[in-house]
KOLBA-758440 format. One line per 3 residues: number of its first residue (from 1); their letters; for each residue x, y, z of C-alpha. Coordinates in steps of 0.001 Angstrom, whole numbers. Layout:
<mikols>
NUM> A> X/Y/Z  ...
</mikols>
This chain:
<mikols>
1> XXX> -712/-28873/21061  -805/-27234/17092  -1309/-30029/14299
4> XXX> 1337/-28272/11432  961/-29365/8056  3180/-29289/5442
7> XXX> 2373/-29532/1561  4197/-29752/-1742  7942/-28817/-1612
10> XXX> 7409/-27463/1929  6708/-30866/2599  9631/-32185/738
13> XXX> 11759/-29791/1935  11403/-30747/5598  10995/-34285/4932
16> XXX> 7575/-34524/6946  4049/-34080/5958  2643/-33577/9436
19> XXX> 3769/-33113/12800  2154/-31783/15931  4158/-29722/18735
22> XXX> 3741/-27480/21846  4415/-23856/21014  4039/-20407/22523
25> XXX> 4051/-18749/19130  1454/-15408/19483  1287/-15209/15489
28> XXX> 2080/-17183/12586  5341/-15522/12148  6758/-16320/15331
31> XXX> 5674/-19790/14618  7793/-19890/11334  10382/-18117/13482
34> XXX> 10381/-21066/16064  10501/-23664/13125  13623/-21799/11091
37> XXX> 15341/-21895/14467  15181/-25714/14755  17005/-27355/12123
40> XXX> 18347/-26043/8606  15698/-27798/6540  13408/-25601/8014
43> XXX> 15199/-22637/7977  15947/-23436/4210  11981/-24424/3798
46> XXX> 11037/-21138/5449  13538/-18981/3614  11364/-16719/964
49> XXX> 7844/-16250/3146  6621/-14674/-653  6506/-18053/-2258
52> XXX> 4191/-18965/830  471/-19550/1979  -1000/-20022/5281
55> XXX> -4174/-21469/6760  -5219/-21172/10465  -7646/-23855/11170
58> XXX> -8408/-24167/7281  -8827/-20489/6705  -6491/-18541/4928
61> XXX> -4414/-16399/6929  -1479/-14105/6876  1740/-13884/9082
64> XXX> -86/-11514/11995  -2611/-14185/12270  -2803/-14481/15820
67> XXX> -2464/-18267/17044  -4659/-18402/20636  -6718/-21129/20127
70> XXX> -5935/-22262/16829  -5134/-26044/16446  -4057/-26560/12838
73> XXX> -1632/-24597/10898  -916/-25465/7107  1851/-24450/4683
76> XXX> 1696/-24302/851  3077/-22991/-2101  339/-20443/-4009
79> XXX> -2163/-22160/-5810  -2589/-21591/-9902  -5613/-22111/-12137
82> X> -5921/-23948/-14820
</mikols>
């Protein structure tokens, strides 16, 4: 079981702020993949990866990130200074 966290619009966007699910994703792209598959909200949430962050068990990560082992998964919009 993967916690997945959403934050900001992502969050808004697929109406949930947490969930946690069973998944055979390898990487953190065929997570997303899995998600955009499941309803349109994600689909529509997941549509432009380049406005996009990732953590892997709090640690920044990319879309290769592999996903053995890893038990939290977040998704955010970049972060600016101020």
């Amino acid at each position: 079981m993967m916690d997945i966290l959403y934050f900001a619009w992502v969050r808004e966007r697929i109406g949930l702020p947490r969930e946690t699910l069973r998944t055979d994703a390898e990487t953190v792209q065929d997570l997303v993949d899995e998600l955009r598959a499941r309803e349109a909200r994600y689909d529509m949430a997941f549509s432009d990866l380049a406005a996009l962050r990732v953590a892997v068990d709090q640690e920044l990560a990319d879309w290769q990130t592999p996903l053995s082992g890893a038990r939290e998964v977040a998704f955010f919009p970049p972060m600016t200074g101020g």
